[in-house]
Backbone bond lengths (Angstrom), bond angles and torsions (degrees), N, CA, C in turn:
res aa  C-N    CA-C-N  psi(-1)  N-CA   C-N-CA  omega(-1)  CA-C   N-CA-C  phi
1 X - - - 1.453 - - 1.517 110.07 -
2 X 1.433 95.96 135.74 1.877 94.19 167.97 1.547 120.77 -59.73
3 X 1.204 118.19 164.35 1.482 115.01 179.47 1.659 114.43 -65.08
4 X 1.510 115.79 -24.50 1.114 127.50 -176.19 1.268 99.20 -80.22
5 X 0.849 120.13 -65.89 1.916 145.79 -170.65 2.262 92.14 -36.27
6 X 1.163 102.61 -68.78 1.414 104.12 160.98 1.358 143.20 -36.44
7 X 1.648 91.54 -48.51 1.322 91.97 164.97 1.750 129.38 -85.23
8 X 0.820 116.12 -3.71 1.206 135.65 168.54 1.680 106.15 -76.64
9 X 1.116 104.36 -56.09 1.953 99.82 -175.15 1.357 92.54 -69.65
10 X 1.190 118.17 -35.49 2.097 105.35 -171.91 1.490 110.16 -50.17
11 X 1.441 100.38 -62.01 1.489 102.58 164.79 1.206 144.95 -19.53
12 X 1.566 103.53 -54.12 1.645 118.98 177.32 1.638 95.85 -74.67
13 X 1.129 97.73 -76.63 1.651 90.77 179.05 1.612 125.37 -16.77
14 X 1.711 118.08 -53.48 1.097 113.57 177.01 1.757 111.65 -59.52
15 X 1.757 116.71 -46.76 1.114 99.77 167.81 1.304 146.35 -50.78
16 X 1.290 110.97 -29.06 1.374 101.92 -178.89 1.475 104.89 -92.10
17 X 1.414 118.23 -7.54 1.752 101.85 -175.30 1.599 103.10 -84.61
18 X 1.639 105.82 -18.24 1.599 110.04 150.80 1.557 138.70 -32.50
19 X 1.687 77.06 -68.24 1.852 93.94 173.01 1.307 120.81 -75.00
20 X 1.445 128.35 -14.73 1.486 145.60 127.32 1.822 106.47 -17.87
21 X 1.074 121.32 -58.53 1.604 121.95 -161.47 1.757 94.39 -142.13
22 X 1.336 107.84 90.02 1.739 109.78 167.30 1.263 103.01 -62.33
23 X 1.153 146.62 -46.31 1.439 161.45 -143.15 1.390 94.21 -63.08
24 X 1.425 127.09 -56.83 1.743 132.81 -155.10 1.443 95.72 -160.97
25 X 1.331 101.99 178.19 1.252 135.73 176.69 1.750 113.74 -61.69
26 X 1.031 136.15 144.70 1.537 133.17 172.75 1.030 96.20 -95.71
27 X 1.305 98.81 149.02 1.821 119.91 174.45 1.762 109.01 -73.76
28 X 0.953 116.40 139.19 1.479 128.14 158.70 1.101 112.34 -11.57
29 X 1.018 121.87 -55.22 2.040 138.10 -157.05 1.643 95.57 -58.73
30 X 1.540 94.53 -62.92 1.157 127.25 169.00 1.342 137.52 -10.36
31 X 1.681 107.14 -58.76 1.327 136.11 -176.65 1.617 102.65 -92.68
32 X 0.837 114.74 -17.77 1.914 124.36 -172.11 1.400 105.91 -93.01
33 X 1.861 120.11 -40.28 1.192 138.10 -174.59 1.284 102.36 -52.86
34 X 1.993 117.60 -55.26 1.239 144.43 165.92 1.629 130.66 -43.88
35 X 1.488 111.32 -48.89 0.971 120.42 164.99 1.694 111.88 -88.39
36 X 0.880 126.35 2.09 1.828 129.01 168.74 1.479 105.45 -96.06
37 X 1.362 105.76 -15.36 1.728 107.03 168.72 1.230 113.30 -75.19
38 X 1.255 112.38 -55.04 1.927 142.14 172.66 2.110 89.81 -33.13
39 X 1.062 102.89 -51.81 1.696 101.18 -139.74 1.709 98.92 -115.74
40 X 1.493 115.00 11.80 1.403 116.42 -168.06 1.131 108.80 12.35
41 X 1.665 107.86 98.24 1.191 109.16 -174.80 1.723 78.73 -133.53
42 X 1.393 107.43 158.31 2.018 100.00 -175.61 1.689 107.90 -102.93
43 X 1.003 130.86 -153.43 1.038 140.97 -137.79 1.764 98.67 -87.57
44 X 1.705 118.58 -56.11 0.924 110.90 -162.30 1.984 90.41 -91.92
45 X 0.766 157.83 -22.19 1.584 159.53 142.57 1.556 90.64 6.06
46 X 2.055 93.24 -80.62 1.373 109.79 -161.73 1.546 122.86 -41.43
47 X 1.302 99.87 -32.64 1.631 113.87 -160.20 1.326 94.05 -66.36
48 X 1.641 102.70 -66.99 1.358 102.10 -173.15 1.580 134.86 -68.98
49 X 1.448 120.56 12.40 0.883 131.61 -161.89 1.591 76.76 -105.21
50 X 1.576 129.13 -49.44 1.731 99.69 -169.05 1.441 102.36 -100.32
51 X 1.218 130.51 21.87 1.562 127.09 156.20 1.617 101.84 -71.19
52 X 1.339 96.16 -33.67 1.958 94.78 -176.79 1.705 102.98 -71.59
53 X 1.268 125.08 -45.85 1.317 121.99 -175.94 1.655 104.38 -65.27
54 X 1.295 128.27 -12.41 1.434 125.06 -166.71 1.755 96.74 -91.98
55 X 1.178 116.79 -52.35 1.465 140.05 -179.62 1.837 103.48 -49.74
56 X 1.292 117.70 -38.87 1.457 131.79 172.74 1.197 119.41 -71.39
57 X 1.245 110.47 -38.97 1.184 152.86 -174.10 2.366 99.55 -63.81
58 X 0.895 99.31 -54.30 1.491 137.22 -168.17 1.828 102.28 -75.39
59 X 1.348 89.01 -60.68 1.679 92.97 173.35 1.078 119.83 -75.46
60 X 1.455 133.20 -18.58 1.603 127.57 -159.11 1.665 100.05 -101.67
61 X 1.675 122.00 -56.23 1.216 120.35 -168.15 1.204 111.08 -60.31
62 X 1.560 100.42 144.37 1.357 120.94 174.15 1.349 115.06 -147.66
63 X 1.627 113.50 143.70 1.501 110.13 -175.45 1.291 121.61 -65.40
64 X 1.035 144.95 150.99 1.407 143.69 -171.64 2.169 102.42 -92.27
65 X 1.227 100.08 123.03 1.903 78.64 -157.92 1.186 88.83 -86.80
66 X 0.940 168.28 115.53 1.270 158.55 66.23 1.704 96.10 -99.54
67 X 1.028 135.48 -19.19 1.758 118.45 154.00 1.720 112.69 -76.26
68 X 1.111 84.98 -30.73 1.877 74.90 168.63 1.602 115.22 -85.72
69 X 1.004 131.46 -13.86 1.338 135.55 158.00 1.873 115.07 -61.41
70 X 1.499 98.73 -46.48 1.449 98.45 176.33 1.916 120.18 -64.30
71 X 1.317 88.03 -30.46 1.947 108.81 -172.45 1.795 94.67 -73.34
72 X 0.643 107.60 -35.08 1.870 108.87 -171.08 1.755 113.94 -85.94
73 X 1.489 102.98 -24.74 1.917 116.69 -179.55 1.854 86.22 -80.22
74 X 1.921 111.11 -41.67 1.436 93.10 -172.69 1.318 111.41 -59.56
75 X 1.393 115.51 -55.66 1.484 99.59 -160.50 1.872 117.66 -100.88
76 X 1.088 104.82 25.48 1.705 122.56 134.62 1.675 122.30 -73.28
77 X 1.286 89.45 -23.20 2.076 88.60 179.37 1.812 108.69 -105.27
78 X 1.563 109.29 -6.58 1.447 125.26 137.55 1.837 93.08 117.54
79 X 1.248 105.02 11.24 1.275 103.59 170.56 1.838 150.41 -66.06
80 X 1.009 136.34 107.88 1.105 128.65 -150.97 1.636 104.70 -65.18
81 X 1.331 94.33 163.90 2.289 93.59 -169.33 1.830 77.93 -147.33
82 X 1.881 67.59 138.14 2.119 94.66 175.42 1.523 95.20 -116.36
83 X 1.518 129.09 158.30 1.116 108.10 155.78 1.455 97.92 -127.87
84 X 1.240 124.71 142.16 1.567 136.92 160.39 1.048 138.86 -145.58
85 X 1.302 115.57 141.18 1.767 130.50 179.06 0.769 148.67 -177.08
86 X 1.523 126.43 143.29 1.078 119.30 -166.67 1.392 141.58 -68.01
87 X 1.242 116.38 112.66 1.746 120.37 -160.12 1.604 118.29 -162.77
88 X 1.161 123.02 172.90 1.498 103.40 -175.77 1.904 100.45 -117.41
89 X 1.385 112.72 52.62 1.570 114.49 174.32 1.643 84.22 -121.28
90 X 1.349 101.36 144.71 1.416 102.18 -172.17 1.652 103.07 -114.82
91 X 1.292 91.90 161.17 1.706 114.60 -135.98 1.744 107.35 -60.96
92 X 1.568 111.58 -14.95 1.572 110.99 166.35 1.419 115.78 -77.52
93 X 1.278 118.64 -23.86 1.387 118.52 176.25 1.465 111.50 -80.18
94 X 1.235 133.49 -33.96 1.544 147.45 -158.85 1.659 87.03 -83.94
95 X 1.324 111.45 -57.19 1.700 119.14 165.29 1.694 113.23 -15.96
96 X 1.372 81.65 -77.08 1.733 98.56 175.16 1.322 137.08 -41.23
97 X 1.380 109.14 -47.68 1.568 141.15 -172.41 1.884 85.38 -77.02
98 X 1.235 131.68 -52.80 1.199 133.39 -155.43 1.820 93.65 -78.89
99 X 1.393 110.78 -69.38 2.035 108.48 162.63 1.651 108.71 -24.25
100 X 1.327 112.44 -51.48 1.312 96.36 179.11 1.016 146.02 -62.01
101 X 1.791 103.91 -24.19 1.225 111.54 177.22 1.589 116.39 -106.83
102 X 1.272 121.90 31.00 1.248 150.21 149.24 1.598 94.13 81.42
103 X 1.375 115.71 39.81 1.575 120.27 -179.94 1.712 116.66 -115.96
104 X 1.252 127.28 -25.34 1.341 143.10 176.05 1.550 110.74 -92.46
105 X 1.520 112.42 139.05 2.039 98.96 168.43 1.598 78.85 -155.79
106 X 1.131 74.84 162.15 1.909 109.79 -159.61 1.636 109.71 -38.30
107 X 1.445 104.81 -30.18 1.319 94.94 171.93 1.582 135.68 -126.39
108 X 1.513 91.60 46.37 1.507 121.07 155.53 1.334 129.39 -79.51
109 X 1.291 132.20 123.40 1.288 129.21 -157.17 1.777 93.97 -79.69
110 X 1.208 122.61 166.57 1.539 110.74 -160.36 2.351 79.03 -155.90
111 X 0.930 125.21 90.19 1.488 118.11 160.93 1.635 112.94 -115.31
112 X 1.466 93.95 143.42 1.206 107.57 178.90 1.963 115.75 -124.25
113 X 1.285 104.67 127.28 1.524 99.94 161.17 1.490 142.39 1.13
114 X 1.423 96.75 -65.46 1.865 132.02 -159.59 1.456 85.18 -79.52
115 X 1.732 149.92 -36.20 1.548 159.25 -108.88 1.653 87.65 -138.08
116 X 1.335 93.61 -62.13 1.507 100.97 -159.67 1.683 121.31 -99.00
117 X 1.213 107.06 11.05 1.623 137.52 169.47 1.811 87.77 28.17
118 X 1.494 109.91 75.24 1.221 139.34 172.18 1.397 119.30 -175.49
119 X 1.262 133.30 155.06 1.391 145.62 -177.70 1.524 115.01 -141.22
120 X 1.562 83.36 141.09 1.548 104.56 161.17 1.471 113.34 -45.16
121 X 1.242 118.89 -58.84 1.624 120.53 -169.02 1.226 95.35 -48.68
122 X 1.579 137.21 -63.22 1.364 127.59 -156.32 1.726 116.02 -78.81
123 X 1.530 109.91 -16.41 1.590 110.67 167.44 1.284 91.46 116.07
124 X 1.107 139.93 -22.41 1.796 141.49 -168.65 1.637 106.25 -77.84
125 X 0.971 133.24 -36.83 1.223 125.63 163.08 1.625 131.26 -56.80
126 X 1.433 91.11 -34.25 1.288 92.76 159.24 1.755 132.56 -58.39
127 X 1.223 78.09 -47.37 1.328 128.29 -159.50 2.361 88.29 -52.00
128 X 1.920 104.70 -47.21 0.909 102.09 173.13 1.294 120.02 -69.67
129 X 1.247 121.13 -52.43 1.417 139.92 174.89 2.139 111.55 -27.47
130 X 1.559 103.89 -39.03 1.295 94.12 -171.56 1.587 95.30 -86.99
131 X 1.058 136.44 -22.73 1.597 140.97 -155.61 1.474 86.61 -69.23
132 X 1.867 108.16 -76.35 1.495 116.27 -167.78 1.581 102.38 -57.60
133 X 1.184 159.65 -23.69 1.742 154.47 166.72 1.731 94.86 -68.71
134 X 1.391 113.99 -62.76 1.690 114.17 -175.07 1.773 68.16 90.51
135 X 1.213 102.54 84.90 1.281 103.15 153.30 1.935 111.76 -159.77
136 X 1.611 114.85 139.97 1.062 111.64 -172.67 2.059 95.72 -77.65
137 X 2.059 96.31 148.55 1.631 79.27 167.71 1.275 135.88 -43.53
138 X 1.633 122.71 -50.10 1.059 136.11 -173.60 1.945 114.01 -38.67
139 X 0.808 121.02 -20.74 1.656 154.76 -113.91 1.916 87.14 -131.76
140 X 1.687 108.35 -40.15 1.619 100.03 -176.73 1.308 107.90 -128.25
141 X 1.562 117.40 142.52 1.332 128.29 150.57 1.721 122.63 -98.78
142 X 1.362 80.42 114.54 1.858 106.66 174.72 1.447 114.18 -64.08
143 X 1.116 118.73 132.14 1.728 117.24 161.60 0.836 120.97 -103.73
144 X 1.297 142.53 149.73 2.132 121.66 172.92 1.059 94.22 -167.59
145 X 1.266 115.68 -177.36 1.934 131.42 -177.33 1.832 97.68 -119.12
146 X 1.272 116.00 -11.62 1.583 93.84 -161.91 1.680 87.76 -116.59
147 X 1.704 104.41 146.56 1.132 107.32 167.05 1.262 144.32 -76.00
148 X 1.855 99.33 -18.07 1.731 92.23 169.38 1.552 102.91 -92.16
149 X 1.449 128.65 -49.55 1.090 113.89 -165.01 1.883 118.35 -68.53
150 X 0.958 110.50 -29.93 1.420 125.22 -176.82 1.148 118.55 -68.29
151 X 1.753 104.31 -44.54 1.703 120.33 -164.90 1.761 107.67 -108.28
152 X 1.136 124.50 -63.52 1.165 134.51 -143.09 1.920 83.97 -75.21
153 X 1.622 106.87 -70.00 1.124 101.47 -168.35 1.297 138.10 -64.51
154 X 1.664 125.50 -15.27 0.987 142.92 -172.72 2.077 95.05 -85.41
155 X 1.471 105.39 -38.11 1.355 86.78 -177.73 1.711 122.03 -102.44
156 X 1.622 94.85 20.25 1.504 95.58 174.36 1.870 97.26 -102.53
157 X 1.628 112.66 12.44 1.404 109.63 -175.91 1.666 97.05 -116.88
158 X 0.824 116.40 8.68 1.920 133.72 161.82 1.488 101.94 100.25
159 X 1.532 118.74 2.24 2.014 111.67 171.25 1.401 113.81 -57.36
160 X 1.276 92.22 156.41 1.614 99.67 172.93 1.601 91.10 -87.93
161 X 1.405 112.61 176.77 1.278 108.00 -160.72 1.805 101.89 -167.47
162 X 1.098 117.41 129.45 1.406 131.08 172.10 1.698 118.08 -127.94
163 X 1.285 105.25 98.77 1.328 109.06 177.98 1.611 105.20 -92.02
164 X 0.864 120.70 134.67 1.667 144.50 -154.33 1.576 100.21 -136.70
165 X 1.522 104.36 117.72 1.470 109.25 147.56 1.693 148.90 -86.29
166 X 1.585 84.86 10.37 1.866 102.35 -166.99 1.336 100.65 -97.48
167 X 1.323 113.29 73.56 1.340 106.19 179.53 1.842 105.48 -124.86
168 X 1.784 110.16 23.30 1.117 108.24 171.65 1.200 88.39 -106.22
169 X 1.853 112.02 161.90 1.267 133.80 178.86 1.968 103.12 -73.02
């Protein structure tokens, strides 16, 4: 397949393993399961076809430093940090990617969408996030880049809320 040609079936694939689960995000497995249907590709194909997207995945992200500047003032002022979102990399890998970039430690709560078959967009993720802290909204400030999921919904659930556009390097 061309590089384009790929990216194009990834796409669909993610959509329909979407429209598969309105509720949340599909897991990785998920979207590969979908697109290994697309491309009869067999069992070990599939695998390795999203070990390669994980590995890319691995090389490309990078923290945006002025959010890692903000994550390090939090917990110098002794504050606890969750990270969550909605996506279909599941929440030990996002873990990882976040350790790497010297922003996550072991006892940061780390939820993801695809894990927790809930979303930010709909408010339920949140919704988990305060249960497992035992924390009232009022109690957290959210950061995010997107305006409905980040902004609208987090502060129609009583968070404080900072929607941020500096999320290019």
């Amino acid at each position: 397949l061309s590089p384009a040609r790929f990216s194009h079936l990834r796409v669909q694939a993610e959509a329909r393993a979407r429209g598969e689960r309105a509720d949340t995000e599909p897991q990785l497995a998920e979207i590969y399961a979908e697109l290994a249907a697309r491309l009869d590709w067999n069992p070990v194909g599939r695998k390795l076809a999203e070990e390669l997207e994980l590995a890319l995945e691995r090389e490309s992200l990078t923290a945006v430093p002025r959010i890692r500047e903000w994550v390090q003032a939090a917990r110098a002022a002794g504050k606890r940090i969750a990270f969550i979102s909605d996506m279909y990399l599941r929440a030990e890998f996002v873990r990882e990617l976040l350790a790497r970039q010297q922003l996550a430690r072991p006892e940061d709560l780390v939820l993801v969408s695809c894990e927790e078959r809930v979303t930010k967009s709909h408010g339920t993720l949140f919704d988990r996030m305060l249960a497992r802290l035992v924390l009232l909204p009022r109690e957290v400030l959210h950061v995010g880049d997107h305006a409905h999921s980040d902004g609208e919904v987090p502060q129609a659930k009583g968070l404080r809320i900072l929607v941020v556009r500096e999320t290019q390097l």
